[in-house]
C-alpha positions in Angstrom: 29.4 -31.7 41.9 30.8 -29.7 45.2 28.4 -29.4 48.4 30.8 -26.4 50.3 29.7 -27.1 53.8 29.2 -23.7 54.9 28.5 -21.4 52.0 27.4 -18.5 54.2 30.3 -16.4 52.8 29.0 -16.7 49.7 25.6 -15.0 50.1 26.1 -11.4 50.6 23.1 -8.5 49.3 24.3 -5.9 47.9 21.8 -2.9 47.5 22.2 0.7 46.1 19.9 3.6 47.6 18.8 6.4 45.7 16.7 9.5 47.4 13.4 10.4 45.8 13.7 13.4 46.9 9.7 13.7 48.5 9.8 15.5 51.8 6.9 14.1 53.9 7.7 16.4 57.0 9.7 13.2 59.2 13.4 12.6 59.6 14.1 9.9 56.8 17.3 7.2 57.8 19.2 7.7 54.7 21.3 4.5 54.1 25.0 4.7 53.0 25.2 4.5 49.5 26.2 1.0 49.6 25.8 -1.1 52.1 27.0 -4.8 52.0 24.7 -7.3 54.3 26.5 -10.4 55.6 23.4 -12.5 55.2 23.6 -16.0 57.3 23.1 -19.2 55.7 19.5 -20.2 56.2 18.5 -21.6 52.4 18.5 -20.3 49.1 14.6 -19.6 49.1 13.3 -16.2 48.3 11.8 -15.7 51.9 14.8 -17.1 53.5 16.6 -14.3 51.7 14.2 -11.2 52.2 14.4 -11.9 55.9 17.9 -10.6 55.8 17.5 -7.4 53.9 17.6 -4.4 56.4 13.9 -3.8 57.8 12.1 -0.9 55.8 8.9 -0.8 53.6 10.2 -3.6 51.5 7.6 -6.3 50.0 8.6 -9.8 48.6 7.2 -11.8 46.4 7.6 -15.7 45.3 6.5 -18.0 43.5 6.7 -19.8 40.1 6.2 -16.6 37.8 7.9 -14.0 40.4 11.4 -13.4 40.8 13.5 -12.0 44.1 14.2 -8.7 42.4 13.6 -5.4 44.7 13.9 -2.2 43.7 14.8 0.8 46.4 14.3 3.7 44.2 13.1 4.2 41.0 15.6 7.6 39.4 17.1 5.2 37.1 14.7 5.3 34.6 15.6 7.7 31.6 13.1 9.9 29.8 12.7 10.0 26.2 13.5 12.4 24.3 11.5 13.2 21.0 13.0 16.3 19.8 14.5 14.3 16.9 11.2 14.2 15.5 9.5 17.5 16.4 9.6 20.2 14.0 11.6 23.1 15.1 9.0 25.8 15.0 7.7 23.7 17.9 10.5 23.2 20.3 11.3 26.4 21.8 9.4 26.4 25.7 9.2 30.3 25.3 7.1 30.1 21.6 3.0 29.0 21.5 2.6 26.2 19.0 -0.3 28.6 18.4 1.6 30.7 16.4 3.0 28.3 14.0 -0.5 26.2 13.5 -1.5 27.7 10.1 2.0 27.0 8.4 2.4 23.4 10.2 -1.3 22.4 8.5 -0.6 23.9 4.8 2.7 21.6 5.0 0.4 19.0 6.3 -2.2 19.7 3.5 0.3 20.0 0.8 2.0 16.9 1.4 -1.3 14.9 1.7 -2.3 16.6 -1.7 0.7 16.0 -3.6 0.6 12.0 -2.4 -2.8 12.1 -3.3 -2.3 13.4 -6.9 0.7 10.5 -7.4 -1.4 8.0 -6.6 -4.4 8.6 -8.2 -1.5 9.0 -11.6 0.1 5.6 -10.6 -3.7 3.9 -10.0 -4.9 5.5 -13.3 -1.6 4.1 -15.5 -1.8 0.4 -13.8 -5.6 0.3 -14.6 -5.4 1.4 -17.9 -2.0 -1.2 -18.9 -4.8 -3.5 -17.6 -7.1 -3.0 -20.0 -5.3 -2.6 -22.5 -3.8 -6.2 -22.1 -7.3 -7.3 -22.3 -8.0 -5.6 -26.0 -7.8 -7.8 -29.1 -4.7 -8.0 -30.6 -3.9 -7.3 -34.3 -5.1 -10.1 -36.1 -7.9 -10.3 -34.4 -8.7 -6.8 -35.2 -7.8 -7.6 -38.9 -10.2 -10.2 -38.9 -13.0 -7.8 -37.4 -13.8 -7.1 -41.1 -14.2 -8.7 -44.3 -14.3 -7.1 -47.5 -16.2 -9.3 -50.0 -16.2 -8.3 -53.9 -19.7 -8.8 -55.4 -18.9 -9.0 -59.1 -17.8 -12.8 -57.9 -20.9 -14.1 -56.9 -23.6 -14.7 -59.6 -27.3 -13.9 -59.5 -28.9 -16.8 -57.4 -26.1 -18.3 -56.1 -25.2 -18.0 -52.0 -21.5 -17.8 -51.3 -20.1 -18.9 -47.0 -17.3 -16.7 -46.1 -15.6 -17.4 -42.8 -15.9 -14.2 -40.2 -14.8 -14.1 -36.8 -15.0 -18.0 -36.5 -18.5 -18.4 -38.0 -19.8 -19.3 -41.5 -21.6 -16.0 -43.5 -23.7 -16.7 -46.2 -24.1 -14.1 -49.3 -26.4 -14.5 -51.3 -27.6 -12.6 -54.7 -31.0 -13.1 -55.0 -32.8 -13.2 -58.4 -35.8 -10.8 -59.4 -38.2 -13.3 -58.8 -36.9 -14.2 -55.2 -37.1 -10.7 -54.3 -40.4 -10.3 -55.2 -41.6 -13.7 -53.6 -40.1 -12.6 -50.6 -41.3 -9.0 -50.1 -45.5 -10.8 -50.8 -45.0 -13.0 -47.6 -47.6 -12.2 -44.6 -45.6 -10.6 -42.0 -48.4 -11.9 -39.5 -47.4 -15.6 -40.4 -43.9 -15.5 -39.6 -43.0 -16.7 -36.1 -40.6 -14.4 -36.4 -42.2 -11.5 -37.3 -40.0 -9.0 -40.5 -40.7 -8.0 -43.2 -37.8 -8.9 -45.8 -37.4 -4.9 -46.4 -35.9 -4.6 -42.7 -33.7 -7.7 -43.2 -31.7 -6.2 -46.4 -30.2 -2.9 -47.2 -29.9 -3.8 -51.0 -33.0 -6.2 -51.9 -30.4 -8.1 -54.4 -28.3 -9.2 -51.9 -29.0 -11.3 -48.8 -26.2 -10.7 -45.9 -27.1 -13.7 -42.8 -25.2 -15.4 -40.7 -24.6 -19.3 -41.0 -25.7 -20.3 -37.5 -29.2 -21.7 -36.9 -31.0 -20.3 -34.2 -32.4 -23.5 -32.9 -28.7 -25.0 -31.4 -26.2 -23.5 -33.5 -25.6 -25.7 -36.6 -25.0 -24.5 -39.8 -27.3 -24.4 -42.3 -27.4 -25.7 -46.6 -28.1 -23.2 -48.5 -30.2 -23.5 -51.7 -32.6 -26.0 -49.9 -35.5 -26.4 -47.8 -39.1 -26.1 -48.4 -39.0 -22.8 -49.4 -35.9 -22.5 -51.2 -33.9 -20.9 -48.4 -31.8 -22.4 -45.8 -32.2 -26.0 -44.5 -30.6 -27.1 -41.2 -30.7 -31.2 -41.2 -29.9 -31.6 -37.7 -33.4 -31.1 -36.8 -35.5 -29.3 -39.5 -35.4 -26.3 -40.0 -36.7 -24.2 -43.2 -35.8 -20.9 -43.9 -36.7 -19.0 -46.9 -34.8 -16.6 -49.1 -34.9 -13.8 -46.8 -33.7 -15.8 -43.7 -36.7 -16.0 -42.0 -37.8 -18.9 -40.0 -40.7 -20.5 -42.0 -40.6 -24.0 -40.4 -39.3 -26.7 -37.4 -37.8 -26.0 -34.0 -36.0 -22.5 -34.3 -37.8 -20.1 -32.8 -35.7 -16.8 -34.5 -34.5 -15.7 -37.7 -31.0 -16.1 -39.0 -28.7 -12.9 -37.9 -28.1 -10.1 -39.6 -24.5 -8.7 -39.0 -24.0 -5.2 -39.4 -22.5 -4.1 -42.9 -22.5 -1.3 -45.7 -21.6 -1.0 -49.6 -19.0 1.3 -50.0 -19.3 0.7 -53.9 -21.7 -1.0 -56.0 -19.3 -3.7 -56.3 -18.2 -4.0 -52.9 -19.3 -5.1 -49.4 -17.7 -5.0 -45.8 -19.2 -6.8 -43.3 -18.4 -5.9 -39.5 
């Protein structure tokens, strides 16, 4: 590394003065435009250095975060100009803005309208592709109803179908069932129905396999009163699907269905 034993010919400030044109009513000292200061070699500091600038209103300041930078004037500074993005009813100096107000605000309007409008269209088609992904698809939907033909199952027999994943029990129920069914107390049922609100056709019983107590399924053509029977922890139901005894506290469901003929059912 070189140590130059006199390196005062290297320091020289160099400063370019600008007028800011203010008249203050005294005779200003207008520097040349450049003016080249021969500064002696007294240390590289920053107040070794702004004690050999010419005298004038001229602060310094040091320190870790400052720097040594002074600015004489400050013309050099360029105003923006916006006119790329003002709208051309608007940048004539001779024409009030006034004028142009109502035409500037239905652009204003209309554009905020028409964005409006395609959004609301763009929200309503992503909301309704949503749902739709969430419908059932086909074969689900085929299996939303079973058609079951009656002419197959004989008079006091009970048939189990399978239907949306859970057992249904048909059942054609005898003369004699009926009418032991319709003479029960209503007011000795826990579950309170009469068999007439339970059955649309009184020869045909249409409940779902699932006991009511914790979901097990049912025998059919057993139990104390010739019903249902669910061994798992006792409970009776009768031929109309009733709860007549143990822990279930409801009556076997009844799914919603219709007879289209006299020989056919559809349950769902």
């Amino acid at each position: 590394m070189l140590k130059p034993t006199n390196i005062s010919t290297y320091l020289k400030g160099v400063s370019q003065v600008v007028s800011n044109q203010v008249n203050t009513g005294k005779q200003i000292a207008i520097l040349p435009t450049k003016t080249v200061v021969q500064i002696p070699f007294a240390g590289t500091s920053p107040v070794a250095l702004s004690k050999a600038l010419p005298n004038g209103n001229v602060n310094i300041t040091s320190g870790p975060a400052a720097t040594s930078q002074v600015r004489w004037a400050h013309t050099d500074i360029t105003v923006p100009d916006w006119s790329n993005y003002r709208r051309d009813s608007v940048k004539s100096p001779d024409v009030k803005s006034s004028g142009t107000e109502d035409s500037r605000k239905n652009f204003s309007y209309l554009m905020a309208g028409a964005l409006g409008v395609t959004s609301a269209y763009a929200t309503k088609s992503v909301v309704t592709q949503f749902v739709s992904s969430m419908s059932a698809t086909a074969d689900v939907l085929a299996l939303a109803k079973i058609e079951i033909k009656l002419s197959d199952i004989p008079a006091g027999k009970s048939v189990t179908f399978k239907w949306r994943g859970k057992p249904l029990f048909i059942r054609h129920r005898t003369d004699a069932e009926i009418q032991a069914e319709q003479s029960v107390p209503v007011s000795s049922l826990r579950d309170p129905q009469h068999d007439n609100e339970r059955v649309k056709d009184p020869k045909w019983l249409v409940v779902l396999g699932v006991c009511t107590h914790l979901g097990c399924v049912p025998i059919n053509n057993a139990g104390d009163f010739g019903g249902y029977y669910c061994p798992c922890h006792g409970s009776h139901y009768d031929a109309s699907g009733r709860i007549r005894k143990g822990p279930a506290p409801l009556n076997l469901e009844v799914p919603e269905y219709s007879f289209p003929s006299d020989d056919l059912l559809i349950v769902g």
